[in-house]
C-alpha positions, 0 to 999 in steps of 0.5 A: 769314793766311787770306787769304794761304792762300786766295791760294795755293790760288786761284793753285795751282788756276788755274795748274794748270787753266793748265798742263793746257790749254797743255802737252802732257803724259800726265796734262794732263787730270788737271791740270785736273781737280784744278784745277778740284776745288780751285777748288770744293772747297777755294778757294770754301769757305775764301773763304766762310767767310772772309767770313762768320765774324763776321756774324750771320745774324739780319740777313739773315734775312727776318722779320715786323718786317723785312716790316713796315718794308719795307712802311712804307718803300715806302708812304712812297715811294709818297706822296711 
């Protein structure tokens, strides 16, 4: 469902950047502008946390451990 949302507004967002740039109207300006302010607003943050909702941040988290096997992996790369 999310998804099918984010869709939209992606699509509402660019088609109103769209119509602000070709037609010839008073407030085409302004279509661009909310345009452009839902793309980064609302699309570009509903998408991230759609995307990360159920990921677990310890993962991409660097710590001691991790710089430890990093260390180990590239000494036996380099040994080979």
């Amino acid at each position: 469902m999310m998804k099918y949302i984010i869709g939209l507004a992606f699509i509402a967002s660019v088609t109103s950047i769209i119509c602000g740039y070709t037609l010839d109207l008073d407030y085409s300006q302004k279509l661009i502008g909310f345009g452009v302010l839902s793309l980064f607003f609302v699309v570009i943050p509903l998408f991230t946390y759609h995307r990360w909702k159920d990921r677990d941040v310890k993962e991409y988290m660097l710590t001691k451990e991790k710089l430890e096997e990093m260390r180990q992996k590239e000494n036996d790369r380099r040994k080979l």
